[in-house]
N, C-alpha and C positions, 0 to 999 in steps of 0.2 A: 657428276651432279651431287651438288650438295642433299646430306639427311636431314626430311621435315624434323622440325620437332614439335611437340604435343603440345595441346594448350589446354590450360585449366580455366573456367572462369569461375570463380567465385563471386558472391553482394560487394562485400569491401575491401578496402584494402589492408585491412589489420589481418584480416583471415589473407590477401592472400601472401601476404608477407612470412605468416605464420605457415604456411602449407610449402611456398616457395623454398623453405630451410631443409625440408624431409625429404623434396625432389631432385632427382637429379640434373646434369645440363640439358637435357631432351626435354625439359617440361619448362614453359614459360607461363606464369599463372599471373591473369590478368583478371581484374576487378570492374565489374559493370555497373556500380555503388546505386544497386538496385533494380525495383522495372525499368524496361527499358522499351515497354508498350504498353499500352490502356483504355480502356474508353477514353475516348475527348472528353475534355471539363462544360465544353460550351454545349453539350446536348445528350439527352436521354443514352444514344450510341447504344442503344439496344431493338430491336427490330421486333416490337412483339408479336408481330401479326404474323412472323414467317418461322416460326421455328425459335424466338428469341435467338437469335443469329447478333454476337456482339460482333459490333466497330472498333476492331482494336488499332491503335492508331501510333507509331513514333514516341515517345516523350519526347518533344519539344526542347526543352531544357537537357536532354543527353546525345544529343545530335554529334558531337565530337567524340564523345564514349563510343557513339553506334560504330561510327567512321573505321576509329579504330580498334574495334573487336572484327569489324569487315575484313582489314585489312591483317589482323592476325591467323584470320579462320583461313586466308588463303595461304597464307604462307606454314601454315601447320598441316601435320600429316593425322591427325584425330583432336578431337577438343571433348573435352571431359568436364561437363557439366556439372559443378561442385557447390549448388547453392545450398542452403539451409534444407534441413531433415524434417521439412514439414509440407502442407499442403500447398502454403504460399510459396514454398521453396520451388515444391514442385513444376507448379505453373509458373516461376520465373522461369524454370529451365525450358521449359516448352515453350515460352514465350522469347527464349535467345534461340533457340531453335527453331523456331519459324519466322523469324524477323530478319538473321545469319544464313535464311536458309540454306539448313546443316541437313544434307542426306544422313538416312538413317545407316547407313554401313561408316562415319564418319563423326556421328553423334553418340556419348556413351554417358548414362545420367551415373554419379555417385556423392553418396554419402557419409558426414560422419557424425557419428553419435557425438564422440571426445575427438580434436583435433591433436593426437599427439602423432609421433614417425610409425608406430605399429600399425596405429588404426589407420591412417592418411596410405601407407602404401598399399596395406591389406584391398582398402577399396578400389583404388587404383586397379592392382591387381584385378579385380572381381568387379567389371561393371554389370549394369543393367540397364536395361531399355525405360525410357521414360513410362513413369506409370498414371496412365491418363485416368483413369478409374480417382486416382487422390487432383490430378487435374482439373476434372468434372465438377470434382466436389466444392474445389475453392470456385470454378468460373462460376456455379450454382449462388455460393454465396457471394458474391462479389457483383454479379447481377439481380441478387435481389435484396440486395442493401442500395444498388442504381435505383431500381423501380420503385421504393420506397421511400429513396429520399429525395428523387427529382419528381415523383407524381405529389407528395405529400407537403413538400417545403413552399410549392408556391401559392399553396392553400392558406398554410400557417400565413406566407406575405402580405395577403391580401385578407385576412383576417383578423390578424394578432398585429404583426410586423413585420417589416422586412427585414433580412438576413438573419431570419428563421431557418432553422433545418430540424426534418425528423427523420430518425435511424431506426432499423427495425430493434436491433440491441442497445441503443441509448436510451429509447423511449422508453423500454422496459425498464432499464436502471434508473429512471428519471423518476418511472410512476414508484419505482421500491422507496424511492427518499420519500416521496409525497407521503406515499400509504402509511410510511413508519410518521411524520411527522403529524397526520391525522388522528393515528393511535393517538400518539403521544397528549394532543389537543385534548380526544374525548376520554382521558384517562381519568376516572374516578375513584381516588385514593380513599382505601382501606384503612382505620384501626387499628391496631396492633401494639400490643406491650411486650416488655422484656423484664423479666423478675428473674434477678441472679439473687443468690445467699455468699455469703462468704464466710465459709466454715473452717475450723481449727480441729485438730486430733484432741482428743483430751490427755493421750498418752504420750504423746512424744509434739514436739516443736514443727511449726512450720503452719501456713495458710494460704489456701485456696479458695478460687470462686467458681462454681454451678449455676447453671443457667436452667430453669425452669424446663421441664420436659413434659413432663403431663401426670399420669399415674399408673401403677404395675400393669392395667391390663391396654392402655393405650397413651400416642400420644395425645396430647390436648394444645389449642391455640388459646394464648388469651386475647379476647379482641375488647375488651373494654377495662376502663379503672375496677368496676365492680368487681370481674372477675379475676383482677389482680388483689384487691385489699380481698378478697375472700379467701385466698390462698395463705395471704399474708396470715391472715386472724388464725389457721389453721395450726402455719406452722410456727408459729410464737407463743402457741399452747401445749406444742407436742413436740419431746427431742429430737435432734436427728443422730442416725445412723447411718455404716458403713450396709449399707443395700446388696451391692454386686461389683465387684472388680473383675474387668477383664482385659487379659494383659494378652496381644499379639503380634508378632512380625508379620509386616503386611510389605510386600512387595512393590515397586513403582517401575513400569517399565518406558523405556525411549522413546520419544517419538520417532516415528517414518522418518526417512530423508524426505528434501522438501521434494515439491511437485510445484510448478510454476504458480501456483493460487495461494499454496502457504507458504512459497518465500516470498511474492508479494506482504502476504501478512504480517511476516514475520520483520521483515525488512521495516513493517510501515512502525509496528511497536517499539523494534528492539534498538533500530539503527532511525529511525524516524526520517525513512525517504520516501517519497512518492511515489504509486507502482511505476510509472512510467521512469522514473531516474533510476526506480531498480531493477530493471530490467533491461534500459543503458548499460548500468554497471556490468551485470552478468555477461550480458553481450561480451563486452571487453575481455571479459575473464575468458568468456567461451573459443574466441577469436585469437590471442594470442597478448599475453602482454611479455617486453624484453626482461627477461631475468638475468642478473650480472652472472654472469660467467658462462648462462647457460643457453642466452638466444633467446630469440620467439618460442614461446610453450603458451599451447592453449591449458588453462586450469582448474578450468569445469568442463563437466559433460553439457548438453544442449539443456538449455534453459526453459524450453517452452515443451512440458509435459504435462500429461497428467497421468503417470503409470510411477510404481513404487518399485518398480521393477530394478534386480541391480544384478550386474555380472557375477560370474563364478571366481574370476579375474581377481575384481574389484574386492570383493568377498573374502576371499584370500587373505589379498593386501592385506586389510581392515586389522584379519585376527592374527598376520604375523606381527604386525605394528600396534596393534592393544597389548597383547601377550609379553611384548620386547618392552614396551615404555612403562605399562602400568600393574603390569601382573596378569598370571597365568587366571586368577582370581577373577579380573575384571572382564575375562570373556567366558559369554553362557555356557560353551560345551559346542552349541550348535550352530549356525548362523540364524540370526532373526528374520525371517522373514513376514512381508507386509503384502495386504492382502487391496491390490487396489480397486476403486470401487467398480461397478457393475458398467457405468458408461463412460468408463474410460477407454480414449483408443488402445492406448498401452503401444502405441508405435516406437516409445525410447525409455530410456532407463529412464529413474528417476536422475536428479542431480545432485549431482556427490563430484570431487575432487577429481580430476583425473589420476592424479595417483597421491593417495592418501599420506605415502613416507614425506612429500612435501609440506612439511606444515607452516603455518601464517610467517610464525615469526621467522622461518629461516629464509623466507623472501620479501618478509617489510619492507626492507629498504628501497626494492625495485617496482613496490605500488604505491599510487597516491593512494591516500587517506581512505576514501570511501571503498577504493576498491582493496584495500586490504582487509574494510571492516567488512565488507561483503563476501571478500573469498574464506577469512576466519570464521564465519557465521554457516557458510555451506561448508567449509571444512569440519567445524566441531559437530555440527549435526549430523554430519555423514557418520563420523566416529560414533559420534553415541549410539548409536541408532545399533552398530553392530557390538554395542558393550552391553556386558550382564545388568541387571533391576536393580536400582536403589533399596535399598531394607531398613525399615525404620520401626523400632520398639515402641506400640504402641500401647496406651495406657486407656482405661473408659472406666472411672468413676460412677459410679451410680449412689445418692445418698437417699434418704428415703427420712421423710416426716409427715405424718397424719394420713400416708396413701401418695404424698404427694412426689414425684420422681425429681431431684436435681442433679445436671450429669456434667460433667466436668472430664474434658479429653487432653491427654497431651502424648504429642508422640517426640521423639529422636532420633537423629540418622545415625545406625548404625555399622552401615556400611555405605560406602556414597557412589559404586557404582556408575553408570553412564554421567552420575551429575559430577562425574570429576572434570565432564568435560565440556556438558552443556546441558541447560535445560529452558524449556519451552518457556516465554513468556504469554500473560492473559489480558484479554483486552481491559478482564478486571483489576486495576494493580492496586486494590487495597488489601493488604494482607494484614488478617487477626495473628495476634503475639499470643501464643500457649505459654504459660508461666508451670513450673514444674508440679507434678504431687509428690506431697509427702507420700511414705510407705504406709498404705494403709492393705485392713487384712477387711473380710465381711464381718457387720454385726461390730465394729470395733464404733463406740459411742463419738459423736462428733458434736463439738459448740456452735452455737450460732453468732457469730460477732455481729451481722449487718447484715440489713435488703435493702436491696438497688431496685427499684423500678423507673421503669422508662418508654415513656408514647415515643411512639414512630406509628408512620404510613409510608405502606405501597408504595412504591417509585414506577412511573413508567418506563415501558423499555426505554432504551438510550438511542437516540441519533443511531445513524450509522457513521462510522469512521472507515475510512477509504478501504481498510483493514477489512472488517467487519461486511460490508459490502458486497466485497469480494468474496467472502465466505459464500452468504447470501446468496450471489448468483451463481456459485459452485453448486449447492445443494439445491437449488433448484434448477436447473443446468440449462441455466440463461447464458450463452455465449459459449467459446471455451478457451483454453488458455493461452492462444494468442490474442485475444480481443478485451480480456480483463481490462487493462491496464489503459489502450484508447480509447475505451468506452468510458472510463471515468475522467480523461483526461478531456472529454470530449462535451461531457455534460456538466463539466466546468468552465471551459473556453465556453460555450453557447450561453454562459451564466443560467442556466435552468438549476444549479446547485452552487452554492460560496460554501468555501470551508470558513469553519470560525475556529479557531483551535485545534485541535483536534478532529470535530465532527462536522459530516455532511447536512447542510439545512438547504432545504428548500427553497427558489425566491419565489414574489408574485408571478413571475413570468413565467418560471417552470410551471409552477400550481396552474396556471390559467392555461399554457401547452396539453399539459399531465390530462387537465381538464373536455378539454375538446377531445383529446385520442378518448381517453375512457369514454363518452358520449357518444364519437363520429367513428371510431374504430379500434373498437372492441378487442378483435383480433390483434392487433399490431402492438397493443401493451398488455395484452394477458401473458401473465408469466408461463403457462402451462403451452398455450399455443405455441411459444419463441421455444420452449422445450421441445416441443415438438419438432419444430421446424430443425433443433440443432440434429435432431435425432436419425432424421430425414438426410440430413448432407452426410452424417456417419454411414449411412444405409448407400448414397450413392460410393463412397468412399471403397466402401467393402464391395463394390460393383453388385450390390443387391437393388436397384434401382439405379434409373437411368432419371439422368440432371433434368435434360428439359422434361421430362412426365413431372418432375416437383415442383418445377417453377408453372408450370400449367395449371398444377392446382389451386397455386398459392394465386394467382393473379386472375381467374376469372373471379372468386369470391372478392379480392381487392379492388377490382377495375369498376366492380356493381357498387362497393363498399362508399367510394371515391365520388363516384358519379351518383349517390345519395345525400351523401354530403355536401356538393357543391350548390345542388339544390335546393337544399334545406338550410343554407347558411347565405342563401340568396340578399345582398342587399343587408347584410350581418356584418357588424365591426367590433369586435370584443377588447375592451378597455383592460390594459392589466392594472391593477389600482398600485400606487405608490407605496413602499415601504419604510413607514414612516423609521427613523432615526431617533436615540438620545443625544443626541447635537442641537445646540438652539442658533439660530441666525446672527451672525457677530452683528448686522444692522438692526433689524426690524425683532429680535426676539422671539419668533417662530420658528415651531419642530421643525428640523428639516428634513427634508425625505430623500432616499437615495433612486438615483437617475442614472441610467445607460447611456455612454455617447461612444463616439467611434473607436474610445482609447481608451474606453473601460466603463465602471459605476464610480461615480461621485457623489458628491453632498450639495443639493440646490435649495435654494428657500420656495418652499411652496407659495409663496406670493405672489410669482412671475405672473405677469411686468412690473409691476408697481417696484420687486423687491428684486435684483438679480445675482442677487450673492450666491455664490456659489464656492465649492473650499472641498479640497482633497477627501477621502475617506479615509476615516482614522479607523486603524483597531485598537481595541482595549488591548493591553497588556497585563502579564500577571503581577503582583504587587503593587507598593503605594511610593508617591512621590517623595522620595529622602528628604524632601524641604518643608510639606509643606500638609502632606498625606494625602494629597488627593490622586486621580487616575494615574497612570502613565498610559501614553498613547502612541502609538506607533502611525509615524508621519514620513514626510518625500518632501525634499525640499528643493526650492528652484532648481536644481542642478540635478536634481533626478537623484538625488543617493536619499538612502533611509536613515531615519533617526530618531532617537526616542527620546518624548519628551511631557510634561507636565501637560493637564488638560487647561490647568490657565499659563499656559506658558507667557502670558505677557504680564501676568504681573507676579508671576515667580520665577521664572526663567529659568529654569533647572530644563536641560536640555543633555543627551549623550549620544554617542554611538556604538556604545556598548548595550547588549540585552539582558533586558528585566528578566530573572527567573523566579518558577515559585514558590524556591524554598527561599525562606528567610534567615540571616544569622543568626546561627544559635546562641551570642554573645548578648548582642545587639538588639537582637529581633529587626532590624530593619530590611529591608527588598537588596537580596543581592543580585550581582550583574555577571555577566561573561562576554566574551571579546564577538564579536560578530564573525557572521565569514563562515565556511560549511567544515564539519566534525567536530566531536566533541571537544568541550573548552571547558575548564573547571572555573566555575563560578568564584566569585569573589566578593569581600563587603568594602565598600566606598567609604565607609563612615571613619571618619579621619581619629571619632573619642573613644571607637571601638577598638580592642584587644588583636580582633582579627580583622584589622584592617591592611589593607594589601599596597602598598606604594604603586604605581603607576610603571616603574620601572621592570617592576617582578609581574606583571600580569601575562605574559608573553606576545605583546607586541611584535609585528617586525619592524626590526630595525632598520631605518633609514640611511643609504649612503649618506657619506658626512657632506657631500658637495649639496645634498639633497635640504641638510636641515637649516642652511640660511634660510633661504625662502619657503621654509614648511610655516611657519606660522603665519605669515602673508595668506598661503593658499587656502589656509583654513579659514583665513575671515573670509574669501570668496567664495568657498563653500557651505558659511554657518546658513542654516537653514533661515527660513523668515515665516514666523508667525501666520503672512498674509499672502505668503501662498496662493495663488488659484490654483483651479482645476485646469485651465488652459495652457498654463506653465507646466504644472505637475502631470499632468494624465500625457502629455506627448512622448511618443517614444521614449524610454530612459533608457542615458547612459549607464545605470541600474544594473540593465541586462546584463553588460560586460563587467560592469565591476560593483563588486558589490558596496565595497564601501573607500569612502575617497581617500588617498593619501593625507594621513593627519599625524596630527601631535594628540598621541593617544590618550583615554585618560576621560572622566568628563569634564563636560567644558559648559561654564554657565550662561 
């Protein structure tokens, strides 16, 4: 009689491609490309009355997956349950296990932090029994995100709208943009001046500027003209002097490796992806991507963490490979270690490289684009993180006239430390330019050439940026870090947020949702409560509480909460009002306002009936129209591809499908462009009388088969956009999706 052999099931099939290479022929590793059981979609599928007892039911749509994983689990002698190293992992596995029903002498769960051949056998090697205690925790939150969004959603229907939904963790993130946007609103700008001096040695050559400090025994604001020209009067009577010089090496050290929240962030500033595409990415990385010569290699550790935690292993690696490449110099002496914070599970490393001697560029060639800028980005952070402190010679001026303190700093890198290999970007990226001091001693007399004053006010906080967000609900420990990333993808699909550039805005719909929860249920968008609750599934997790006592608490306050509400909004239809537009109606001349339909927001004339115009929604773009200097606008044209083009495009016609960026030539000063289409692309200037103007040829186009360029300029006029556009044309499905921009004769086109 033939030997079973064993089966693996992993989520997909990139991982099990990647785990299949480390196996031997006794192991057939087969891919379940997910759950493979759920609540039904058509009904609550939760039993509140009896113990919350869920309806877990088939996936529908995996019905040939089910079939044959059936038909593998009989013909194998053990199956080895290999999903993801997290909660939801967890209860996948539980959930092929009781679907497969797999006896427990026959069923053996493992996992891996890093999918490389050490780690992949190691586990193998060393199973364990499914751990229902982190099963608990996920079924706890998975039925009460059901309860809350099928008791709550058909409220919203029948009040607001239909294909409404509310989440216990969107609503939170939904009410955070409002809140921030409401600051924003009652923000009452402050006052404020800037008085520099720009002083000369009297001894030796050279000039510097000092910026207003206050005076020896404190600092001081100036918040009006008066108490600037008072200053002024003072020191335009009285010399100044060298005060106090003080000169010292100030240390700067690395940041942590990431943890799934700050390479979100980090991703969203540095690489400019979306959490959710970056955390696709990593997947990939996680799972295995083919490296020429060397296979399937997975080349991160797991993605979804929140612990800073890093091997002894790894540790190692790090300082034989600093030590070899950059100097015995650039490592501290000790390994750095990072202290993660107080509610973290700390179930997995942080994420770092699986092994560090791999670096970006010696396997570029075998990643696409994004996924090399993302394994480069977790690779150099890992590095740095275990490299010695930046040291930088720092300088503090202090000059002194009438009492008055002016302070003048400049520092230099004198050793560059971890930044040889990477350093942290800010969501602030305007950086002040330190210009050098001359050598000066105390008490050494100084000139006055010139004062600078200058009003400014108070800025409100800023937006949140998807980035920024994420922080937000991290420190306040809204969600955790596997939900970051659909939570905000989520509260964008529902349109209760549009990004505009960069930053998260509100619409009226959100505002008027945000509106009803904070009124009718207090509880379900208070940030401290959802803290609570994450706190609560951590406590089942650790088997210090049991799931259903949590869901028992949460839902007799809810069910009263619910049944308050319905009666109090009896016979209640809450209007979201329109958000008006700077768009005027090509017909009639009126604002238009932006409108929801099934294929998205568009631009309608508020007139309806009389007026039915209706037209795509534009975004601004950065810079001005090369023709004519008015907007550029970012449009869709019959055929579904994107293109950018002048705000009066009909009677200037300057039309591209290259993107506006916003810097300008520095020759020229006119709005330069780069090639559309995703990674970076080095901008370039169009303007044909400028110096650094770039041919059409040299932009890095791709090149078209030669059979292809007879009929390319044909196909371009079928796809030149059209001015008159609808929303009916434009908003249906786009070919968009798939490609982002049409086979053309590159170049702009008028």
């Amino acid at each position: 009689m033939a030997i079973k052999s064993n089966l693996v099931i992993v989520e997909s099939p990139a991982k099990a491609k990647t785990i299949g290479k480390y196996l031997g022929s006794n192991f057939k590793v087969a891919a379940s490309m997910g759950h493979l059981r759920d609540l039904p979609k058509s009904k609550l599928g939760v039993d509140v009355d009896n113990g919350f007892t869920p309806d877990y039911q088939p996936v529908k749509a995996r019905e040939s997956t089910i079939k044959e994983l059936r038909k593998a689990v009989k013909e194998s002698a053990n199956v080895y349950l290999a999903t993801d190293p997290d909660r939801e992992g967890e209860a996948i596995s539980w959930h092929l296990k009781e679907l497969l029903k797999l006896p427990e002498s026959k069923a053996f769960r493992v996992t891996f932090n890093e999918i490389t051949q050490k780690v992949v056998k190691s586990a193998i090697e060393n199973p364990r029994p499914i751990d229902m205690d982190l099963v608990d925790a996920q079924q706890a939150r998975r039925i009460l995100d059901r309860i809350v969004g099928y008791k709550l959603s058909p409220l919203l229907w029948k009040k607001i709208r239909r294909g409404l939904s509310a989440g216990r963790v969107q609503s939170v993130a939904s009410r955070m943009v409002v809140d921030r946007e409401n600051e924003i609103r009652d923000f009452i700008p402050e006052e404020y001046w800037i008085l520099s001096a720009d002083l000369s040695p009297a001894a030796n050559p050279g000039k510097f500027t000092a910026l207003y400090h206050g005076t020896k025994e404190k600092k001081v604001e100036l918040k009006s003209e008066k108490d600037v020209l008072a200053v002024i009067n003072d020191i335009e009577k009285s010399p100044f002097s060298v005060h106090q010089v003080k000169r010292s090496n100030k240390k700067r050290s690395a940041s942590p490796p990431f943890i799934t929240s700050t390479l979100q962030q980090e991703a969203s500033r540095r690489l400019g992806m979306a959490p959710r595409r970056a955390m696709s990415i990593a997947q990939q990385l996680y799972e295995g991507v083919d490296i020429a010569g060397k296979g399937t290699i997975g080349l991160i550790t797991y993605m979804r963490t929140d612990s800073l935690r890093i091997s002894a292993e790894a540790v190692a690696d790090a300082k034989s490979f600093i030590e070899s490449t950059y100097g015995p110099e650039y490592y501290p002496g000790s390994p750095n270690v990072y202290k993660s914070k107080g509610s973290a599970q700390d179930a997995h490393e942080a994420i770092r490289p699986s092994s560090v001697m791999m670096t970006p560029d010696s396997i570029k060639s075998s990643l696409s684009n994004d996924q090399y800028r993302m394994y480069r980005m977790i690779w150099s952070r890992f590095t740095a993180s275990q490299m010695a402190p930046a040291v930088y010679d720092s300088v503090t001026v202090d000059s002194i006239s009438a009492g008055h303190i002016f302070r003048a700093n400049h520092s230099v890198n004198i050793f560059s430390g971890f930044t040889a290999v990477y350093e942290e970007q800010t969501d602030d990226d305007k950086e002040v330019k330190q210009s050098a001091l001359p050598d000066l001693k105390e008490n050494d007399p100084l000139k006055l050439e010139d004062v600078n004053k200058e009003q400014k006010y108070t800025q409100p906080a800023s937006r949140f940026t998807e980035a920024t967000l994420i922080k937000a609900m991290e420190d306040s420990g809204v969600g955790r870090p596997s939900t970051y990333a659909p939570t905000i993808s989520t509260i964008m699909d529902r349109e209760y947020v549009v990004k505009e550039g960069k930053f998260l805005r509100p619409t009226p719909l959100g505002e008027v949702v945000v509106n009803l929860m904070k009124e009718r249920f207090t509880d379900i968008v208070d940030v401290m409560f959802t803290a609570r609750m994450e706190e609560q599934l951590d406590s089942v997790e650790k088997g210090k509480d049991n799931w259903k006592h949590v869901l028992s608490g949460f839902y007799s306050g809810f069910s009263n909460t619910l049944q308050e509400a319905e009666t109090a909004l009896e016979g209640e239809r809450i209007k979201v009002p329109d958000e008006v537009s700077d768009e005027l109606c090509d017909l009639c001349g009126k604002q238009m306002v932006i409108k929801s339909g099934r294929f998205g927001r568009f631009l309608a004339c508020p007139g309806y009936p009389d007026c039915s115009f209706t037209k795509p929604l534009v975004i601004e773009m950065p810079g001005k129209c090369p023709k004519c200097g008015m907007r550029i606008l970012k449009r869709t044209s019959k055929n579904g591809y994107t293109f950018y083009a002048c705000e009066h495009l009909k009677e200037c016609g300057f039309m591209t499908w290259d993107v506006p960026v916003a810097d300008n030539c520095p020759e020229c000063g006119q709005t330069m462009f780069k090639p559309s289409g995703r990674g970076a692309k080095k901008p370039f200037c169009i303007n044909e009388k400028c110096k650094n103007f770039l041919p059409e040829d040299k932009r890095g186009y791709r090149r078209k088969p030669k059979e292809e360029e007879a009929g390319a300029e044909t196909k371009d006029l079928k796809t030149k956009p059209s001015a008159k556009s609808t929303v009916k044309k434009t908003t249906k499905k786009s070919p968009a999706r798939k490609k982002t921009t049409p086979k053309r004769k590159p170049g702009t086109v008028k």
